[in-house]
N, C-alpha and C positions, 0 to 999 in steps of 0.2 A: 506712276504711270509706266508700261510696261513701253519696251525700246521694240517695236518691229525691226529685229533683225537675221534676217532667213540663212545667213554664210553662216555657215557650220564648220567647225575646225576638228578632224580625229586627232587622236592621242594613240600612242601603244597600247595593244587592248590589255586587260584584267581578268586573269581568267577566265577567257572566251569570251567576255564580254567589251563591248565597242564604247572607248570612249569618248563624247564628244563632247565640246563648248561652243557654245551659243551664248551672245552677248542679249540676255530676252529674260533676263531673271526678274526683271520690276523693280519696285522699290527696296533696294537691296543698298545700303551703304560700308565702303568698306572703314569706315571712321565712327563707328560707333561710340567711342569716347570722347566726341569732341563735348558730350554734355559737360566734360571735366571743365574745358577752357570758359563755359559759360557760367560754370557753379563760382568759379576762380574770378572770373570779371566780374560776377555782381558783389563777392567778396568783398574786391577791390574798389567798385567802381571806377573802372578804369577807362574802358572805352564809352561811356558814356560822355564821362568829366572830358573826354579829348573831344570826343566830336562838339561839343559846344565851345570850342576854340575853334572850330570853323567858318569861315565865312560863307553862306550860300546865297550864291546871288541870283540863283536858277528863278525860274517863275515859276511857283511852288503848285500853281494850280495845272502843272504839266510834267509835274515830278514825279513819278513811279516807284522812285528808290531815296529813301528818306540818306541821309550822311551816319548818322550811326548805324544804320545795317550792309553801307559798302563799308564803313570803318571796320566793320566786326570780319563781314567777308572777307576781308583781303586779312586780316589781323591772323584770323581762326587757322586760313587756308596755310599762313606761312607756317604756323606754327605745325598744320599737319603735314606739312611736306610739300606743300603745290607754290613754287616758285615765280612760276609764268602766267602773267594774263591770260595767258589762252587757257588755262586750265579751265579757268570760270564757262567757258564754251558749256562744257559739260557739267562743273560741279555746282553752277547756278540750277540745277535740278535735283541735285543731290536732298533728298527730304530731311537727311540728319545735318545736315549744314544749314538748313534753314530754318530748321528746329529752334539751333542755337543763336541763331543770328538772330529771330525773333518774327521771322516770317513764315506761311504758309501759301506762297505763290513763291516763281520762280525769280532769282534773286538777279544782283545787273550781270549784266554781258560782259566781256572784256573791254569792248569800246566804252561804255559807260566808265568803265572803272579806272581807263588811260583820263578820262576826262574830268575824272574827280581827282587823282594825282596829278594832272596840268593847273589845278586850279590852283595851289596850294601859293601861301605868301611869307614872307619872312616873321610875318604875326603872328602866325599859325604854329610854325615850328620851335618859335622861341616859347611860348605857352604848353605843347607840348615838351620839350624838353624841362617845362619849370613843373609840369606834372610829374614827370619821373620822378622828381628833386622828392616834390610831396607826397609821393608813394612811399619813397625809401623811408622820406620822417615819422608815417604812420605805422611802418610797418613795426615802430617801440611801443611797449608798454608803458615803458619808463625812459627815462633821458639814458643813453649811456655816457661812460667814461671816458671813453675813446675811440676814436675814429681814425682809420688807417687810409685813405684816400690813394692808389694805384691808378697811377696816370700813366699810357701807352698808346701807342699808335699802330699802326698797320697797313701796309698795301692792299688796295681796292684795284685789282685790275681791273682798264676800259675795255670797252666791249665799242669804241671807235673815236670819230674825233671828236669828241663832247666837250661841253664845257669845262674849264679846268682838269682835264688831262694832261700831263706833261711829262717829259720823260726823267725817271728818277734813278742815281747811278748804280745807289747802295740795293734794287730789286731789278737792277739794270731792264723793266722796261716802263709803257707808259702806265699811269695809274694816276688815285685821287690817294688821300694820306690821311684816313679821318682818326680822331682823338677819342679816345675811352677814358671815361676814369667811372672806377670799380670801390666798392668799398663792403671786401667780402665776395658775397657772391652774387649780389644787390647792385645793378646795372644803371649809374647817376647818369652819366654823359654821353653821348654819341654824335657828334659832329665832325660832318664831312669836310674837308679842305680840300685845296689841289695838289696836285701832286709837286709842286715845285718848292712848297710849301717847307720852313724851318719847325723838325720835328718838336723842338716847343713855342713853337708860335702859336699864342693864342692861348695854351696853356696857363700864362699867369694870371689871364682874364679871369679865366675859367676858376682857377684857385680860388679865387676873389670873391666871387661871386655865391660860392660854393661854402667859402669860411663865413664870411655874411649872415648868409642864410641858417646856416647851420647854428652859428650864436644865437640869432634870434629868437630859435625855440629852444636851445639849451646853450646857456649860456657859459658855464663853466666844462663843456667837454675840450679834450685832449686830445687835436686833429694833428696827425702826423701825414706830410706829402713824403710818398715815395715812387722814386720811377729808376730808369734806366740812364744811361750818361745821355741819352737822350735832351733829356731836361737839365742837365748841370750849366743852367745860365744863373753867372752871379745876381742879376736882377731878383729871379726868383727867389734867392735866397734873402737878399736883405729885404726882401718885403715881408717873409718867414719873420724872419728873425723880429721887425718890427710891429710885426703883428702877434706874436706869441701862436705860431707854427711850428711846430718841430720837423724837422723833414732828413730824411737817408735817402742820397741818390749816387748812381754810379758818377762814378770819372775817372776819364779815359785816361790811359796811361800814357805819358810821355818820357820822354829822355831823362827829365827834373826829378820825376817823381823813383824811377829807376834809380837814379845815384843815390838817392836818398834812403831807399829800403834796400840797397845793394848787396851788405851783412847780411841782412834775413836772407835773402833771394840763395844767398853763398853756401849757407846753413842748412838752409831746406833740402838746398841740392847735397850736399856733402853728408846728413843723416839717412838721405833714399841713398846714395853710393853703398854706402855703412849697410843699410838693412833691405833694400831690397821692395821697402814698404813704401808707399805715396805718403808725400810729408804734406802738412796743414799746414803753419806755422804764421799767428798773425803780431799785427803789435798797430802803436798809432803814431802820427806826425802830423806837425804844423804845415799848410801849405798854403802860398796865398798865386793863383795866377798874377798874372799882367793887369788883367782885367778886371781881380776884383780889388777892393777896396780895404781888407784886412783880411789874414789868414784867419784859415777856420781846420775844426778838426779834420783830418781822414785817416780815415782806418784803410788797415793793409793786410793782406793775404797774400802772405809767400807760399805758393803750391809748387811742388817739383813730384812728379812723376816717371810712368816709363814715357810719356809723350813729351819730357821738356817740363820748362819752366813755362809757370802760368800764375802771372802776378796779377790779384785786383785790387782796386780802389774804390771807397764811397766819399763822400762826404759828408755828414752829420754833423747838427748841433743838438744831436743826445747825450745824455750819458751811460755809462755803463760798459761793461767788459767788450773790447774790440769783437771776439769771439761768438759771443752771444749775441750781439749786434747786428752781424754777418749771416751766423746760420739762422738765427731765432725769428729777425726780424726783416733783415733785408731779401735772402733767399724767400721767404714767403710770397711772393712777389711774382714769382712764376706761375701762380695761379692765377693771375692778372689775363695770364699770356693765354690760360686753357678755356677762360670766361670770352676771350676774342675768338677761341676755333669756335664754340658755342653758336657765335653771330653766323658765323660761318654758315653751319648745320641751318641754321634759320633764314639763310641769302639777306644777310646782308651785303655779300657782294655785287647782290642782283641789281648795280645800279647803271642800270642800261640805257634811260632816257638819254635824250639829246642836252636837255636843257640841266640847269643846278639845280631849282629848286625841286623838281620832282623827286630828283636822285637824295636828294639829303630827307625828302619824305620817305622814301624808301629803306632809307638806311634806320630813321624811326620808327618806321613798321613793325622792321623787322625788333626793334628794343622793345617792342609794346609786345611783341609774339614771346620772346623771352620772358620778360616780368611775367608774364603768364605761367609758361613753364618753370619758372624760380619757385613760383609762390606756390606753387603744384609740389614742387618739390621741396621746400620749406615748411608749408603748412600741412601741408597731406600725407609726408614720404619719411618727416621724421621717426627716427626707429626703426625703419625699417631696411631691409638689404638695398632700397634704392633711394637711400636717404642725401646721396652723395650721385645719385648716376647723372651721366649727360641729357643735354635735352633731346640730343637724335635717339639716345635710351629708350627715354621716356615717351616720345612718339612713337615708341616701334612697340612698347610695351602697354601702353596704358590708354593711348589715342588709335589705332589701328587695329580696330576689332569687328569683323565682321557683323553685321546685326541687319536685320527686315525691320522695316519700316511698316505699321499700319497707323494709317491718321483718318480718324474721321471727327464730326461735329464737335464729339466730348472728348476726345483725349489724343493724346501721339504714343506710342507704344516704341520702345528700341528690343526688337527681341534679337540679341545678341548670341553668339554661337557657345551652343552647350562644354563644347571642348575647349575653350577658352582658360587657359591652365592657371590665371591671376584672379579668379573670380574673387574672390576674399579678398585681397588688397585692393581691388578696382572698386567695391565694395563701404572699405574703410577708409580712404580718398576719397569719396563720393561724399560720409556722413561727416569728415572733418571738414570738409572745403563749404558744408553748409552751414548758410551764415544763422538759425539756429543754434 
């Protein structure tokens, strides 16, 4: 449907010629790839399977907008870039969005769609979060051997005095504190806390819950917990340990563990004096807090540089070279931290409601808009130069394509822009994501 709109904007002219923009193009979308995010969900069956974890309690015979095509809306939208309810103002018209959602009428309002995220209940979110679980188990062929489980947290700044905002010292302001765990580049967990909240609280739940599950359908894999000193509660560890868990986590360094690796620390520094080179230098020792209840291993890293001495600590009940322990397996783990900017790019900070439960819908949303883009890029992208890119990449590359829209009785047509420089990859993505 074409926008009557008569304001006309000039530009610098073009060789004597007069440039102008007028917002009056029609059915013109600037998201012509979003077909990708649909080819990808019926793959998946993903937004389907969520929205019948929904409760509807509307009276259906005055219902206009079914819950799977605002689930898909608000899903699709994050994942192309539209953050804010109000987008839908406008992109509730958009024909390529509605295409994929599964409509050909205009899709819900922004008010609609605050009123489908007010409804949400703690049923709702624990189901969807136990789909995720079932996504990642489907996404094998076969059982694997092992399972590396990256558990991290991060600040959610408020956006005012919401529920569970509180102010936290280590981001010195207010915020919510929610938990990830990653395994790979395969998105298990996203649960929101508050902000006041102990960065492994809740975490052993989570563990538990997660090793369970995970035996059930393969019973013999090899899950290893890894996170940050974050997580170095002796609890978690003897539940590890009891449970046939392997786990490397950081711990903080204290005074104790200083005397103890004192030598190295001496060594490192006195080889860089000597050479002028950054020393590595690791080894291992017994250490037991206060608190816990028997020493257990921790590996150590004497690093001296031109910036000083920089000593760290894990603790593990692995085996194998302190070294290779360190760079091979616990450094890996940074990639935990580039899987959270990811969320980012996707808003899940966008958690602006007043109330909790919305906000913790939101923060799932935005996991459900990611899985999407994983598996875009997993299933579609292997082999190729964007086999590994970001998901704001891959929105800017493969979802953000200009294309005219013609829809009548028999078909919808996306006729996308000739100069469009990916045609062949957008192309080869398109026949791998079909479930064919």
């Amino acid at each position: 449907m074409t926008v009557c709109n008569t304001e006309i904007y000039e530009f610098a002219r073009c060789k004597r010629r007069k440039v102008q923009a007028q917002f009056s193009g029609g059915d013109i979308t600037s998201d012509g790839g979003v077909m990708l995010l649909k080819q990808v969900d019926k793959r998946l069956d993903l937004t389907r399977r969520v929205a019948q974890k929904f409760t509807d309690s509307r009276d259906q015979g005055k219902c206009t907008h079914r819950l799977l095509h605002m689930l898909r809306q608000r899903v699709y939208a994050l994942a192309l870039g539209y953050e804010d309810l109000n987008d839908h103002s406008a992109l509730r018209k958009d024909k390529g969005i509605q295409t994929a959602v599964g409509k050909d009428t205009d899709l819900a309002s922004s008010a609609t769609l605050c009123r489908f995220e007010n409804a949400s209940t703690p049923r709702t979110m624990w189901a969807i979060s136990s789909l995720l679980v079932d996504a990642f188990i489907e996404s094998f062929d076969k059982a694997p051997k092992e399972l590396v489980l990256d558990f991290d947290c991060t600040d959610d700044a408020v956006h005012g005095k919401q529920v569970g905002a509180f102010f936290h010292g280590y981001y010195d302001h207010y915020c919510f504190l929610p938990l990830y765990v990653f395994c790979g580049q395969k998105l298990l967990v996203s649960y929101l806390r508050p902000g006041n909240i102990d960065s492994a609280r809740q975490a052993w739940a989570v563990l538990s819950l997660l090793v369970k599950r995970f035996r059930q359908v393969w019973p013999q894999v090899r899950i290893i917990f890894r996170g940050d000193s974050g997580f170095c509660r002796h609890r978690m560890f003897t539940w590890c340990e009891r449970n046939n868990v392997q786990y490397i986590v950081g711990l903080a360094k204290n005074n104790r563990l200083k005397e103890q690796g004192a030598a190295l620390i001496r060594r490192a520094e006195k080889i860089y004096k000597e050479t002028g080179l950054k020393q590595r230098l690791f080894d291992e020792l017994f250490y037991a807090a206060e608190t816990w209840s028997r020493r257990r291993r921790v590996i150590f890293k004497a690093e001296h540089s031109s910036m000083g001495s920089n000593p760290r600590y894990l603790v593990t009940n692995m085996d194998g070279a302190p070294r290779q322990l360190y760079d091979q397996l616990y450094c890996a783990r940074g990639e935990a931290e580039n899987r959270i900017k990811e969320q980012l790019y996707l808003f899940a900070d966008r958690t602006s409601c007043m109330n909790w439960l919305p906000n913790q819908l939101r923060l799932l949303l935005s996991s459900l808009a990611y899985s999407l883009l994983e598996a875009i890029r997993s299933l579609g992208l292997s082999g190729t130069q964007f086999a590994k890119a970001r998901c704001d990449t891959l929105r800017l590359r493969l979802l953000k394509i200009g294309a005219v829209i013609i829809r009548n009785s028999r078909r919808v047509r996306f006729l996308m822009s000739s100069s469009y420089p990916l045609q062949n990859l957008f192309l080869t993505v398109a026949k791998r994501l079909s479930l064919a």
